[in-house]
N, C-alpha and C positions, 0 to 999 in steps of 0.2 A: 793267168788272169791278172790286167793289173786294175791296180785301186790307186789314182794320185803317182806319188812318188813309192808308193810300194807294191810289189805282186805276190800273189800266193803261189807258193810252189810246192809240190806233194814230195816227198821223201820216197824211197823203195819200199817203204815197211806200211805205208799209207797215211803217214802222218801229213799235218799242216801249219805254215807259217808264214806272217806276213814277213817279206825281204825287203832291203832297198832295191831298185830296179838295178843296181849296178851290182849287186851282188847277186842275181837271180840266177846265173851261172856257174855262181860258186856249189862248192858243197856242202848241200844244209849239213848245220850240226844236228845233233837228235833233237826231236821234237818230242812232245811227253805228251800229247793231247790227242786223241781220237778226233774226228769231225763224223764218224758214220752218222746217216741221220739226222744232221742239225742244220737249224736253216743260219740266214749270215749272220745274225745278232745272237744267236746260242753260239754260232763259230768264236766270236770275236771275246764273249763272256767267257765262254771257258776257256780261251789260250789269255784272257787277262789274269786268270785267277786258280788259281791249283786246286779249289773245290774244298771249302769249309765247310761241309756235310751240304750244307745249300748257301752258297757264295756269297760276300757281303754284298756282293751289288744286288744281288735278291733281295736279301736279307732287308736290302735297306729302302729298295723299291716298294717293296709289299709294305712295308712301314709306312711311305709315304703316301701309296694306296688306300691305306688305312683311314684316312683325314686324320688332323692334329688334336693331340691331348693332353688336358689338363694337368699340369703336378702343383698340389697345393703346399700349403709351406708344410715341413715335416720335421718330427724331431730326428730321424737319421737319414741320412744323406745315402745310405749303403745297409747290405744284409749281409751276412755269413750265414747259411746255414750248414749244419753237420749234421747230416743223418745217419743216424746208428739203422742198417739197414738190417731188417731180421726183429728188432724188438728186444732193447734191452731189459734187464732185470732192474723191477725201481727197486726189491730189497738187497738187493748184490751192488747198490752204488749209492743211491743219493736219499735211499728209505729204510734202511736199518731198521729191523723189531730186535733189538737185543735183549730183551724179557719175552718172546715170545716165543714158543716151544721149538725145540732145533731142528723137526724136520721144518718150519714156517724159518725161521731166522736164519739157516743157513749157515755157509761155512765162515763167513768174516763178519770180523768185530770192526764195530765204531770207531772213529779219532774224532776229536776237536778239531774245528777248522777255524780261521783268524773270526766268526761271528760267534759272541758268547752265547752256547747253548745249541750253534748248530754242531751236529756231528753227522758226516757219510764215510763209507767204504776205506778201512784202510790202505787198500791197496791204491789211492788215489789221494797220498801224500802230498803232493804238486796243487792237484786242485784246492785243498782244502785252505793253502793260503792265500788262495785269490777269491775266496766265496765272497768278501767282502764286495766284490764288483756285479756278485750273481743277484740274481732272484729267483730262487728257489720253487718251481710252484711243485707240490707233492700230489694235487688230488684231477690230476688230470683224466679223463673218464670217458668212453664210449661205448658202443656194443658190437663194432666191427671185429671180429676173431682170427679173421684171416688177411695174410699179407698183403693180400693186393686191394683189399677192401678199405683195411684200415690207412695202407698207406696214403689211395686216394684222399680218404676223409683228413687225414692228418695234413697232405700237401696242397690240397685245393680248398681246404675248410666248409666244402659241401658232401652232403651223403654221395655216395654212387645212384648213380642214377644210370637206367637199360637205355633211355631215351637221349642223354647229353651228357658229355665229356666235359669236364670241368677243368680250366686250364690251370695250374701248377702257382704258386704264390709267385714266382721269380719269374713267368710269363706275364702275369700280370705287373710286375713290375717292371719287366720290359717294355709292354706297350706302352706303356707311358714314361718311357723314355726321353730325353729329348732327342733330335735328331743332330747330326754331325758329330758324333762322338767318332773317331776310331776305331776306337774295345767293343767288341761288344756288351754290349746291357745284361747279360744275364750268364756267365759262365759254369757250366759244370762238369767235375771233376773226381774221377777223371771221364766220363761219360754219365748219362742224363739215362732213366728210367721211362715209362709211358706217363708217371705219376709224377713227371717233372715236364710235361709236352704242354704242347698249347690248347689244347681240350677243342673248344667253337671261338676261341681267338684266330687270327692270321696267322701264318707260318711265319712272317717276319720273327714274332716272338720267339723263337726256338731257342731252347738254349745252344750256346757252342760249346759241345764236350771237345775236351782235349783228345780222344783217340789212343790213351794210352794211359800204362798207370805212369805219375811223377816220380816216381819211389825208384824207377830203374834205372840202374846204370845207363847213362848216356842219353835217357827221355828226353825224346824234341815234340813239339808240339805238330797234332801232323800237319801237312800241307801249311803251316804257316809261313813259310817261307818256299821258293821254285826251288825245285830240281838241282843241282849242278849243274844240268846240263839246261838250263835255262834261267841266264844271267837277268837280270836287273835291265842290262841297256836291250834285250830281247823284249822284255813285259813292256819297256816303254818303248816300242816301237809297235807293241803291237795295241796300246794304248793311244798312241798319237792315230794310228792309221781307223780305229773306230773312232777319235773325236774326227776325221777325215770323213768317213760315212755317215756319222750325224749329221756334219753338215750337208752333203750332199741330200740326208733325207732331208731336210730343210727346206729345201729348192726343190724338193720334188713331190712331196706330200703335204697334204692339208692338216691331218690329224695329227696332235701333241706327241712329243716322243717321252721314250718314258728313262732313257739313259743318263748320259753324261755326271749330271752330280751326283747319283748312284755309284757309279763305274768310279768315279772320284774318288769316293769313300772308299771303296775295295782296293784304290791302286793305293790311297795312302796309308790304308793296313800293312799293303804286301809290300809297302817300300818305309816302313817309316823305323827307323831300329829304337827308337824311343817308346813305342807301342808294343814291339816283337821284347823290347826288354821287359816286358812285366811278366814274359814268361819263361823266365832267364834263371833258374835258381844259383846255378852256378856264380849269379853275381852277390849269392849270402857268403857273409865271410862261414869258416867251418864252424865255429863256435855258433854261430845261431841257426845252423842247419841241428848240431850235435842239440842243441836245446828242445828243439820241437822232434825230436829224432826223426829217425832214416824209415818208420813205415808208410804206408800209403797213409794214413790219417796224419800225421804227423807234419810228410811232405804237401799232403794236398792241404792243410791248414795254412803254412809257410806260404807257397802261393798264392792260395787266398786272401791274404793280407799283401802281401805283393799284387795281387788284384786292385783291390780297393784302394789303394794306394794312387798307382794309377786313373783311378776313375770308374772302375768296374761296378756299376748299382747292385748286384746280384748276387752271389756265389756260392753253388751249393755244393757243397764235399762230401761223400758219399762214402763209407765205411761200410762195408759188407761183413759179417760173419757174426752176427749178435743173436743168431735161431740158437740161441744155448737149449737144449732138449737134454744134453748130457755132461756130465762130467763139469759143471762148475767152479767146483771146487779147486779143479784142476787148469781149466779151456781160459777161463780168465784172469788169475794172477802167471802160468806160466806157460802154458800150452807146450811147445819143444824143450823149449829150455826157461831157466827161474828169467824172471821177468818178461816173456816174450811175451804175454797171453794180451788179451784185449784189452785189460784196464793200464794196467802200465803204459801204452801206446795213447790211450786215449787224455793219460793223466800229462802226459809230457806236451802231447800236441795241443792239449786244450788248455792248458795252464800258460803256455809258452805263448800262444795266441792272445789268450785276455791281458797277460802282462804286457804284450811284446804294443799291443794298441794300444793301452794305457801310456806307455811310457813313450809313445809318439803321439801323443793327442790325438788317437784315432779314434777311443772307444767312444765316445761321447757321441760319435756323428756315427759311430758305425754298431748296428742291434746283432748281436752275435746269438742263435738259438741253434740248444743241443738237447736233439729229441730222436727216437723212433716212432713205429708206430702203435707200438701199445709196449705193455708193463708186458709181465711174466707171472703166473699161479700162485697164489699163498706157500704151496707144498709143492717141494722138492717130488718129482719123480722118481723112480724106483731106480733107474738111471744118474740120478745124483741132480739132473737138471731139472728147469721151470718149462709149462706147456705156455699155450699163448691165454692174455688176460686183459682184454682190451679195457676190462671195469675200474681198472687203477695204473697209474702211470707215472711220471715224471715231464717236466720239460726246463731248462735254465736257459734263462733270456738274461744277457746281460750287454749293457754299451744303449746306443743309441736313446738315450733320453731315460731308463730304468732305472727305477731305484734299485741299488743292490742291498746285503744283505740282509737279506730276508728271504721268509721263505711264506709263501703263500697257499692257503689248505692244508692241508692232511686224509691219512689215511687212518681207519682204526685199527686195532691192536696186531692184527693179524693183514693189513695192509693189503686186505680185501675189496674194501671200498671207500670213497672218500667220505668224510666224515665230516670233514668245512670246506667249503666254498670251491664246488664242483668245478670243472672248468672242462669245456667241450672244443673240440677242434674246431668248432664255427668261431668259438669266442678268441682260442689262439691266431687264426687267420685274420678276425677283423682287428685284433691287436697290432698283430704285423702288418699289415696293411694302413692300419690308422698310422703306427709312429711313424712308415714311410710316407706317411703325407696325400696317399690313396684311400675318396673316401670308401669304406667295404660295403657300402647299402648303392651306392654309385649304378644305372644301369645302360649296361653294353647293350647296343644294338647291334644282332647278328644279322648277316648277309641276306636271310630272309622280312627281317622287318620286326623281328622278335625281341622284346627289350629284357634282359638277363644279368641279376644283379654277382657280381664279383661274389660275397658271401648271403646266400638269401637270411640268414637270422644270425644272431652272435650280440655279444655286447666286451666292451675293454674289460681283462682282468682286472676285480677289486683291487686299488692299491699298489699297481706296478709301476707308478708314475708320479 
C-alpha cells in the first residue's frame, strides 16, 4: 500500500512499517508494533510512540480537548510528594511521648534537632538538622481507618464518596498545566496507585509512572526510548509519513483534525535527549547518589529533584512498607541488617532532598510534603507494633513559600488526639493547592454539566506562611 513517498509493508510475523518506496523490497528490519485491529491514525500513533501507559500524543490531545486553564500566580512553582504508603508511626518518628508510659512511648528516645526545643526520633539523625526548613504539623486528624479510605481523603482532600472519584492533588495539578511542555506535568514513581488517578478529570491528567523501581540495577525508564531495533531515523519517517496523511486529510475532509501538534509533543519526548536526561540517574556523580542512598525512597527522592529540575510540576514518590503491625522496635531502625529498616532510608533520602534543593535554589519554588495516611495507636500491640489511627497523625511540609521551623499543633500526652489546632485532609489539600497557585474552592465542570469544586471545604493551615 503506498502513502506519498512511502508504503506499508507487513513482516512474516505480522508486523507493520512505513518504508521509503525504494526500500519496499528490501528486508524489513523487526518491527515492534502490532496493527491488529487499529484503524490508520491508531496505526500511525502507535508506530510513533512505544506507548507511555497512554502515549503523549494522547496524553496531550485529551488536554487540549479539555479547553484551556487558568494558573494563577503561586508561591511554588513545583511539588514533591513522598508517601509513606501503609501509615507511618507519628510516635516512632516526628511525635515522641518520652514521659509517657512505655507500652504508649515505645522503643526510641528523642534528639535535638538544629530548632530549639524541637525533638523527633533518634533514629532520624539526618533529618533533625534540616528541621530548620520544615514545618512541623503534629495534630493532623481524621476518621478514615483503613488504607484505601484514608489514603483517598489524604490524596484528594475530599471524603470518599460511592457516587465520585475524586482526582489525586498531582492530577489536579496537571490539568492546569500549561501546555507544550515535553515532561510530563505530573510524574510518579515508581508507579501511581488509584488514589493518585484522575478521579472525573480527563485521562490527559494521568500520572506517568516509571514502570519500574529506580533503585535497580540497570533501571531504564520503560518505553521512554524505541526499541533497538527501532532507530530514531525509523520514528521519523514514520513521523513525516503521518504529517503526509494529515495533509492529505486536509484536502479531503471538512472536519478539524485533531493531530499533528499533539504527535509533535510525543516525537519531541521520544527524540529529545535533554528531556530523556531528567531520567538519567546515572548522570549523579556517586557521592550524591551515596547521599540520598541506594533504596527506592532514597533513589526515587534523587529523581525527583532531577525532575523538578527539569520542569516537572508534580512528583509523587511512593515508599511502600510503613503497615508496621509488628515488631517496631526491630522493622524500623534495622530490619535484615543494623541500619537497613525504614527510618534510616527515609532519614538519608529526605534529609539529602531538602539540603540538596536548598543548596541549589530550589526549595523556595519547590513545596516538599512527607506524609501517609494516617498515625498508628497510642499502644504498642502485643506484637511489638501500632494498629491503624487515623485520629492523630503527622505531615512536614517544607520549600515552596513555608515557614520552617516550626511545628504546628499538637497531640496530648498519650498522642491520642490533637490537642491544638486540628488539621484535616481537606485543609492540607486546599493548602497544597493554594501555594500551587490553584484556587481549591475553584469549580470544575464535568462532562455532564455538573459543576465540582477541587476541595469542597478546607481552610490554609494556621501560620504555615
Amino acid at each position: 500500500m503506498h502513502f506519498g513517498r512511502y508504503s506499508i509493508v507487513r513482516s512474516s510475523d505480522g508486523f507493520i512499517d512505513p518504508l521509503p518506496q525504494h526500500a519496499v523490497n528490501m528486508k524489513d528490519q523487526q518491527s515492534w508494533f502490532r496493527c491488529d485491529g487499529m484503524n490508520r491514525r491508531d496505526f500511525i500513533h502507535a508506530g510513533l510512540m512505544t506507548g507511555l501507559g497512554m502515549n503523549l500524543s494522547d496524553l496531550a490531545r485529551l488536554r487540549a480537548q479539555a479547553g484551556p486553564t487558568g494558573v494563577p500566580q503561586a508561591h511554588a512553582k513545583s511539588c514533591i510528594l513522598i508517601w509513606l504508603d501503609g501509615g507511618p508511626s507519628h510516635l516512632d518518628t516526628f511525635d515522641l511521648k518520652p514521659q509517657a508510659p512505655m507500652e504508649i512511648r515505645g522503643p526510641f528516645s528523642p534528639i535535638s534537632t538544629d530548632v530549639p526545643g524541637l525533638e523527633i526520633c533518634e533514629h532520624l539523625p539526618r533529618t533533625a538538622r534540616i528541621m530548620k526548613h520544615v514545618s512541623l504539623v503534629r495534630s493532623l486528624t481524621h476518621e478514615f481507618g483503613n488504607h484505601d479510605t484514608g489514603s483517598h481523603y489524604l490524596l484528594t482532600g475530599n471524603k470518599p464518596s460511592p457516587v465520585l472519584q475524586y482526582p489525586g492533588l498531582g492530577c489536579i495539578h496537571a490539568h492546569h498545566a500549561p501546555e507544550g511542555q515535553v515532561l510530563p506535568p505530573h510524574v510518579a514513581i515508581p508507579e501511581a496507585s488509584s488514589y493518585f488517578m484522575t478521579g472525573f478529570l480527563p485521562a490527559d491528567s494521568s500520572p506517568f509512572s516509571l514502570g519500574g523501581d529506580p533503585s535497580k540495577p540497570q533501571f531504564k525508564v520503560q518505553n521512554l526510548r524505541p526499541p533497538t531495533s527501532l532507530t530514531l531515523e525509523r520514528v521519523a519517517r514514520r513521523r513525516e509519513m503521518q504529517q503526509f496523511l494529515d495533509q492529505v486529510q486536509r484536502q479531503t475532509e471538512s472536519g478539524p483534525l485533531t493531530g499533528d501538534a499533539f504527535d509533535e509533543q510525543a516525537y519531541a519526548l521520544l527524540s529529545s535527549p535533554s528531556a530523556q536526561s531528567a531520567f538519567e540517574l546515572e548522570q549523579e556523580k556517586p557521592g550524591v547518589r551515596e547521599r540520598y542512598g541506594r533504596s527506592r525512597v532514597g533513589t526515587g527522592c534523587l529523581l525527583a529533584r532531577r525532575l523538578v529540575e527539569h520542569g516537572v510540576g508534580f512528583v509523587s514518590v511512593i515508599d511502600k512498607g510503613w503497615d508496621t503491625h509488628q515488631q517496631i522496635a526491630k522493622e524500623f531502625p534495622d530490619s535484615f541488617f543494623p541500619g537497613s529498616g525504614k527510618l534510616p532510608a527515609l532519614d538519608r533520602a529526605y534529609s539529602a532532598l531538602i539540603d540538596d534543593l536548598h543548596q541549589r535554589g530550589l526549595l523556595e519554588s519547590t513545596l516538599v510534603l512527607l506524609m501517609g495516611e494516617f498515625g498508628r495507636t497510642p499502644k504498642l500491640n502485643p506484637q511489638g507494633g501500632r494498629d491503624h489511627w487515623p485520629r492523630a497523625g503527622f505531615v512536614c511540609l517544607a520549600g515552596g513559600g513555608v515557614r520552617g521551623g516550626q511545628v504546628i499543633g499538637s497531640t496530648d500526652r498519650n498522642g491520642e488526639l490533637p490537642d491544638t489546632t486540628p488539621v484535616g485532609p481537606n485543609d492540607l489539600a486546599w493548602t497544597t493547592l493554594s501555594l500551587l497557585g490553584i484556587q481549591p474552592d475553584q469549580a470544575y465542570v464535568s462532562s455532564s454539566g455538573r459543576p465540582i469544586r477541587w476541595v469542597s471545604d478546607g481552610q490554609m493551615i494556621p501560620g504555615l506562611i
